[in-house]
C-alpha positions as CSV (number, residue, x, y, z in Angstrom):
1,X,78.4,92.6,82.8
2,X,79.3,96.1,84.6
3,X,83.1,94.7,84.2
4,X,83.1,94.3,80.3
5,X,81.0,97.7,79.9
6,X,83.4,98.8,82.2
7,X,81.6,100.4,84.9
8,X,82.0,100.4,88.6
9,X,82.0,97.0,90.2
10,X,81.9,96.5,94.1
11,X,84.6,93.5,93.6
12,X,86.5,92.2,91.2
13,X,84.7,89.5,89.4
14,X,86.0,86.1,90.1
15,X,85.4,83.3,87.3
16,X,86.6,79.4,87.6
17,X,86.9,79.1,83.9
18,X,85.7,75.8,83.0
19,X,84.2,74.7,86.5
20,X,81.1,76.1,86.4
21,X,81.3,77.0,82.4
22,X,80.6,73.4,81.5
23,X,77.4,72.2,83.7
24,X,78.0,68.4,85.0
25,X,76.0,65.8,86.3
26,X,77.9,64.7,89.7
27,X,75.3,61.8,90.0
28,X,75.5,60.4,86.4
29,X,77.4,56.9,87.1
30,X,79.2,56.9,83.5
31,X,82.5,55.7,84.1
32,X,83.7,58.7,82.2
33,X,82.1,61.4,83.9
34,X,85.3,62.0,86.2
35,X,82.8,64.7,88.1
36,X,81.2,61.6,89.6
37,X,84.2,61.4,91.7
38,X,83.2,62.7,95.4
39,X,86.4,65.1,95.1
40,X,84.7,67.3,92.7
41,X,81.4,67.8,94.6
42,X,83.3,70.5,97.2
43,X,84.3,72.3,93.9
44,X,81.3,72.2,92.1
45,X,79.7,73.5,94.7
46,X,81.8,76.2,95.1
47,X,81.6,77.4,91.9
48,X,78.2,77.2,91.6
49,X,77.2,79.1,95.4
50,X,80.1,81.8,95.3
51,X,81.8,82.5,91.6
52,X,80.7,84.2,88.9
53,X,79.7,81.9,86.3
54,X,80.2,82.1,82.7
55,X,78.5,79.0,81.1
56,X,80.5,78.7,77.9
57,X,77.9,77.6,75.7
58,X,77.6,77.0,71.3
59,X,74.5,76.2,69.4
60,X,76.1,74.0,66.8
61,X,77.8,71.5,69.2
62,X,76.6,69.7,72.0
63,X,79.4,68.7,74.4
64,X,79.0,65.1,75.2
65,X,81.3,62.7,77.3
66,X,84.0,61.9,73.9
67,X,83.6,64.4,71.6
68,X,82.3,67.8,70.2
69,X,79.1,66.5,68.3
70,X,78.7,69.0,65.4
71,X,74.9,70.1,64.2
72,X,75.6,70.1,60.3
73,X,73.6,70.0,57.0
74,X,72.8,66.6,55.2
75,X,74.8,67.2,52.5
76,X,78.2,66.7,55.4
77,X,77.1,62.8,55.5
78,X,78.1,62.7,51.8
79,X,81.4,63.6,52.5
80,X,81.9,62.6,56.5
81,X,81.5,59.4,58.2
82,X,82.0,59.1,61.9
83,X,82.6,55.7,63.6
84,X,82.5,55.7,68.0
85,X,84.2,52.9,69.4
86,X,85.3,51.3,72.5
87,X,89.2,50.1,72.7
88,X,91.1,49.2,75.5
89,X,88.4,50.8,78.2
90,X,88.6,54.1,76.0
91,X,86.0,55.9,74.1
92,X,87.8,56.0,70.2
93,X,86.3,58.1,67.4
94,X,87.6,58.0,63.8
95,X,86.4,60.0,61.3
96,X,86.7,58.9,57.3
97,X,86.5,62.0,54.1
98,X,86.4,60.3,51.2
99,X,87.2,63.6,48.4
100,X,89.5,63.7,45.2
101,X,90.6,60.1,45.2
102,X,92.1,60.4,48.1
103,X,90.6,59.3,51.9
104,X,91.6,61.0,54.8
105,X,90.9,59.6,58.8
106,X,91.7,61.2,62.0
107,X,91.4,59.3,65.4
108,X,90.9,60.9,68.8
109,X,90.7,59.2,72.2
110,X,89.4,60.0,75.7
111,X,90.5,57.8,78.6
112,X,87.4,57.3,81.6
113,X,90.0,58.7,84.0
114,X,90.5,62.4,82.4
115,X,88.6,64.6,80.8
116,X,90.3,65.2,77.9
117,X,89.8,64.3,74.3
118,X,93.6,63.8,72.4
119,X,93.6,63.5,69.2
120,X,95.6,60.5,68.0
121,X,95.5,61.1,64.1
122,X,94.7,64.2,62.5
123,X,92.7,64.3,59.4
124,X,95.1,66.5,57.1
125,X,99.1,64.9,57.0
126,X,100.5,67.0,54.3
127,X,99.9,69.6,51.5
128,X,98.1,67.4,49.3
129,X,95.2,66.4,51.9
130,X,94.8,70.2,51.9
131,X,94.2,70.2,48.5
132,X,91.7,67.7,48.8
133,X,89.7,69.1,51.7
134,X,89.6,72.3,49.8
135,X,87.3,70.4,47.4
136,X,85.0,69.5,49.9
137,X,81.9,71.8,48.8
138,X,80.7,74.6,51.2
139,X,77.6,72.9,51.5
140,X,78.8,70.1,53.6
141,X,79.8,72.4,56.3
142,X,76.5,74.4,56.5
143,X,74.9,74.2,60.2
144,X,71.8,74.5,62.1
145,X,71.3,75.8,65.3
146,X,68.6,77.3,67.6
147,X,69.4,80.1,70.5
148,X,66.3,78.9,72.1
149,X,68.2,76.7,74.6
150,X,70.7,79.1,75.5
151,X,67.5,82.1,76.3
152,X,66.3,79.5,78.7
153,X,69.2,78.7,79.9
154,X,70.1,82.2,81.1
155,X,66.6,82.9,82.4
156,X,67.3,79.6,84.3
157,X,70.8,80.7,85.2
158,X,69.6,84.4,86.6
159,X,72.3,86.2,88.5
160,X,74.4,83.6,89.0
161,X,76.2,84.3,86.0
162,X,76.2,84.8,82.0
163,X,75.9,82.2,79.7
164,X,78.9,83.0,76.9
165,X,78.7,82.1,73.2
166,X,82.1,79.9,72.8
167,X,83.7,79.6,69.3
168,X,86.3,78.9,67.6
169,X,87.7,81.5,64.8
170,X,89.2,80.1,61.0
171,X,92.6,79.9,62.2
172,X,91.7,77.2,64.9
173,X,89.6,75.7,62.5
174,X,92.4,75.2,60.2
175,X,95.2,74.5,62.2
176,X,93.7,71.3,64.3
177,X,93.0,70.0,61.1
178,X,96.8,68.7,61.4
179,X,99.2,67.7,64.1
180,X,101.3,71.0,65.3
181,X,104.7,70.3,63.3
182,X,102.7,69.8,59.9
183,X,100.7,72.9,61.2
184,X,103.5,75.1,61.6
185,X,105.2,74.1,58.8
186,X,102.4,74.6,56.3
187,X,101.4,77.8,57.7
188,X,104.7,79.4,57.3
189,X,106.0,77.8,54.5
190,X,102.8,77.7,51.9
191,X,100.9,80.8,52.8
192,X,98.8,81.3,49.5
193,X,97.6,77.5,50.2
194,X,97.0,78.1,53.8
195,X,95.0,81.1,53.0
196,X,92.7,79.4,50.7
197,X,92.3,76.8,53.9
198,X,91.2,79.7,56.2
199,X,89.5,81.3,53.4
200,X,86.8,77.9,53.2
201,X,86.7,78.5,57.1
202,X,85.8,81.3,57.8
203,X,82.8,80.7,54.7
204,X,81.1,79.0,57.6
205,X,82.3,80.6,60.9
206,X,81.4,83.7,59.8
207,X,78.0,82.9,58.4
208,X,77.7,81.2,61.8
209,X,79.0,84.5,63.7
210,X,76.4,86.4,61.6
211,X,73.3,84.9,62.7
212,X,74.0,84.1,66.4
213,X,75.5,87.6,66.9
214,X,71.6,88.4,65.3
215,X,69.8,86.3,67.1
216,X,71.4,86.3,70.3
217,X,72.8,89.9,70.8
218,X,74.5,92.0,73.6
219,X,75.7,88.6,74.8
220,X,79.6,87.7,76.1
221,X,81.6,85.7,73.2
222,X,84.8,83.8,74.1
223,X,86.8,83.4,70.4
224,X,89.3,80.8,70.6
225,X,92.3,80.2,67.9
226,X,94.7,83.2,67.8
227,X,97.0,81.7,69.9
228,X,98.1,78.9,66.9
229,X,99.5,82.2,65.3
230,X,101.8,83.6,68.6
231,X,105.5,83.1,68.9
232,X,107.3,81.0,68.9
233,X,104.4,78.9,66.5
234,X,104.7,82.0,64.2
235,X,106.3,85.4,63.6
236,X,104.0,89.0,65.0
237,X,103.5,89.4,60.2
238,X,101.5,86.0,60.3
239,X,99.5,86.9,63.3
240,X,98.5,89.8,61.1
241,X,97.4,87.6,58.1
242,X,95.9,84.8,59.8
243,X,93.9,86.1,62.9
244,X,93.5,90.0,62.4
245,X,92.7,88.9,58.5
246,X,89.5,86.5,59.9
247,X,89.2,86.8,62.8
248,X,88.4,90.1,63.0
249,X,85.6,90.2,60.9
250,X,84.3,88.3,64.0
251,X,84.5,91.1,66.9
252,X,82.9,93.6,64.1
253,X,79.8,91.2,63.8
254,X,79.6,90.5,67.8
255,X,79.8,94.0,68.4
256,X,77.4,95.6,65.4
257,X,74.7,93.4,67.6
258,X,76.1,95.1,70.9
259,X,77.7,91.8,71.9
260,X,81.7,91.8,73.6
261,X,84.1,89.9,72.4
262,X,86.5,88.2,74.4
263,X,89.9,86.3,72.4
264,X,91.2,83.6,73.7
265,X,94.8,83.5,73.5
266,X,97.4,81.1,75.3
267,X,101.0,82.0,75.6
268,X,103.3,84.9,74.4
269,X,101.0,87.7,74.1
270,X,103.4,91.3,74.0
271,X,104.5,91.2,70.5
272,X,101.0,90.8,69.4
273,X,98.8,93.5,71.8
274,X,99.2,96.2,69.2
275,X,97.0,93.9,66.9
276,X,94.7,92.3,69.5
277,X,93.9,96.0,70.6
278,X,93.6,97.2,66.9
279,X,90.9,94.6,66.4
280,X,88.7,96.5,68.7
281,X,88.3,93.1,71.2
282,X,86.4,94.1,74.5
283,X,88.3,91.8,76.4
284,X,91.5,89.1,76.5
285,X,92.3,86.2,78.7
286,X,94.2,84.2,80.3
287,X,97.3,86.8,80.1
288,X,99.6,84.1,81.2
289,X,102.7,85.5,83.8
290,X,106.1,84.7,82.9
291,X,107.3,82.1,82.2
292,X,104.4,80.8,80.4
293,X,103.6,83.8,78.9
294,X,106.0,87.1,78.3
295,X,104.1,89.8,79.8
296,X,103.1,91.7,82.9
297,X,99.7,92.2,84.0
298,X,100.4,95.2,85.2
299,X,102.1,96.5,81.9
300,X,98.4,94.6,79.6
301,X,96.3,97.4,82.6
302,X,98.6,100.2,82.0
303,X,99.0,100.0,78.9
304,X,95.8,98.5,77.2
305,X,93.2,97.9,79.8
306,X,91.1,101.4,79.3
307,X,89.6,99.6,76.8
308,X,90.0,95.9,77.0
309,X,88.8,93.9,80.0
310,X,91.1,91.7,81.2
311,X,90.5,87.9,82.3
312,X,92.6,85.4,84.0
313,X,96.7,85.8,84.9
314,X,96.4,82.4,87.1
315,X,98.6,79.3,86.0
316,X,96.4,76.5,86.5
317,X,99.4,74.5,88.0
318,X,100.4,77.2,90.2
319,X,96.7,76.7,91.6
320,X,96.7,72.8,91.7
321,X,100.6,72.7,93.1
322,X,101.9,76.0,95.2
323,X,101.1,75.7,99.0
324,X,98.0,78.4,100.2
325,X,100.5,80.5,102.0
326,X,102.4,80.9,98.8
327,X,99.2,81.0,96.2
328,X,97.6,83.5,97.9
329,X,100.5,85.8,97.0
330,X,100.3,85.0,94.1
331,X,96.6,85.6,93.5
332,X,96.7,88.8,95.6
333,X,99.3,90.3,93.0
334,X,97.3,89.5,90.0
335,X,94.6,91.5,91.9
336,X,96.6,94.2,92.2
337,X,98.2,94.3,89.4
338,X,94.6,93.6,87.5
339,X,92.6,96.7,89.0
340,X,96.0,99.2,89.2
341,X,94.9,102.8,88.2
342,X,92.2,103.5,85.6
343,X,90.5,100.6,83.5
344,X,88.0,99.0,82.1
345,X,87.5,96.0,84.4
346,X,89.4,92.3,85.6
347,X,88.2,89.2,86.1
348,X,90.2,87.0,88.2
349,X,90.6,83.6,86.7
350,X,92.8,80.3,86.3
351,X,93.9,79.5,83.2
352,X,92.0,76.0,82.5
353,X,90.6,73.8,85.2
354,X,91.9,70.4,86.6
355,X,90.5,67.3,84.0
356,X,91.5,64.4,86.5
357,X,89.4,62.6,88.7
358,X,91.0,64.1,92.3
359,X,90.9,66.8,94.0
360,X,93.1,67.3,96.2
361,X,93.2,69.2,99.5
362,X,95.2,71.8,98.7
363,X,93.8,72.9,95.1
364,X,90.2,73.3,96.7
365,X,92.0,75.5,99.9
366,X,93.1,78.1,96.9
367,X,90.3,77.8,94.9
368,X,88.1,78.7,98.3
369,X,91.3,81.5,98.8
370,X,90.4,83.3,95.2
371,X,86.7,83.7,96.6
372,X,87.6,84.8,100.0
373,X,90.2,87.2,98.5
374,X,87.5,89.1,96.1
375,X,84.9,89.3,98.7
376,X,87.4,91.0,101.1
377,X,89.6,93.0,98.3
């Protein structure tokens, strides 16, 4: 917390990202819990005993072993119908929208080997399911949710760590409606519709944002989307119009309740800093190096980290792949770089986690390397 109000820290903070943001049960025998795999209990007890956790947590959805299960009014069941299946030793969900004559499904599958949900069919194919979904009433997207879990849950977690309100903003909403080529092309080539799509969004996510922001305030939010609207997906004027536009809104409402918003944003981040800075964010991750990404740490610090907090600037397959001798160099630049002259504050942090069931020898010697370095930095 002294890194994102940006005061003096003894260390830099060091975060696992999603080891040790979602809890697991190691012991739970479910063939797809991969974390019942005796690789993972080294790691999970890493994190737990010597990282800064962030538990990324979100009212409306409980993460489960398949699927995000969404906590949504009655009225949803009018228009939604979900249907969990086994097929081929994998976990199958298909959703049905029956709305303006026309009946949409999508399909997504998890294998009990990764952790990973792919989506085999998206709901939305072409301009004309847009145009139906749009006529899906507002209603049937209305949710319920209660903070009281995630107030005992930090009281629970103590100093361990934060628990962090995870969301996603309109644009992410909108876009995994449809597979990345329909996205892309929709979003660039019929704007006014697209709009209108993140328009019926953000009626929800913001009334969402609203109330939790109220009712659970000064707390860490991770806000996950912008990245769908980053080069080479889309040109710097559509980042503009579809994240600064609605997502925005967002950090204002966070912050009015003296919460810090953190955006989550995969990929070419330079021609887009000016905005991300202009929407008042308190902090960014993962800050990808090249060649993933297209920019510096050490340019995001000098240039923008008085007043942003910066997270991550660790490939996650430099972490699982490069030799110790060679990661550690790695990791001690991003230090470096991440805590160079004035600023508000870095957290080092990979940028995802490993979702298979091994661990190998060498990703846990540089995950234990990223603690030792902190401590000793």
């Amino acid at each position: 917390m002294a890194t994102l109000r940006g005061e003096p820290v003894d260390r830099p903070a060091v975060n696992f990202y999603e080891i040790g943001g979602f809890q697991v049960d190691p012991e739970d025998p479910d063939p797809f819990n991969i974390y019942n795999s005796p690789d993972w209990k080294p790691l999970l007890q890493l994190a737990e005993e010597r990282s800064d956790l962030i538990r990324m947590r979100n009212p409306v959805r409980a993460r489960s072993h398949d699927s995000w299960q969404m906590s949504s009014s009655a009225d949803s069941d009018e228009f939604f119908e979900t249907q969990s299946f086994l097929e081929n030793g994998c976990r199958m969900s298909r959703t049905t929208v029956t709305i303006g004559g026309r009946t949409l499904t999508s399909l997504t599958k998890r294998e009990p080997g990764i952790d990973t949900v792919w989506t085999v069919e998206h709901l939305l194919k072409d301009l004309d399911d847009l145009k139906a979904y749009l006529q899906i009433p507002d209603t049937a997207f209305l949710e319920q949710f209660d903070v009281t879990p995630l107030i005992e849950e930090e009281m629970e977690l103590g100093d361990a760590g934060v628990i962090m309100v995870d969301t996603e903003d309109p644009l992410a909403a909108a876009a995994t409606l449809f597979d990345l080529e329909t996205y892309t092309i929709l979003a660039w080539s019929e704007q006014r519709w697209f709009h209108r799509l993140l328009e019926k969004c953000a009626t929800y996510l913001h009334a969402r944002t609203r109330k939790l922001a109220r009712d659970f305030p000064g707390r860490l939010w991770r806000v996950c989307g912008p990245e769908y609207a980053v080069e080479p997906f889309l040109p710097t004027s559509l980042f503009r119009e579809y994240v600064v536009r609605y997502t925005g809104p967002m950090i204002r409402m966070i912050q009015e309740h003296g919460g810090y918003a953190r955006l989550h944003v995969h990929g070419r981040l330079k021609n887009v800093l000016d905005d991300i800075a202009g929407m008042g964010v308190d902090a960014i991750d993962p800050i990808e190096p090249p060649p993933q990404g297209d920019v510096e740490l050490e340019y995001v610090r000098q240039k923008y980290g008085k007043d942003i907090a910066l997270f991550g600037n660790l490939e996650i397959a430099d972490l699982e792949n490069q030799p110790p001798e060679r990661f550690e160099a790695i990791a001690r630049k991003s230090l470096e770089d991440g805590t160079k002259g004035e600023g508000r504050g870095f957290v080092l942090m990979p940028s995802a986690s490993p979702y298979g069931r091994t661990i190998s020898a060498n990703t846990l010697k540089n995950y234990e390397m990223l603690v030792n370095l902190v401590e000793a930095f």
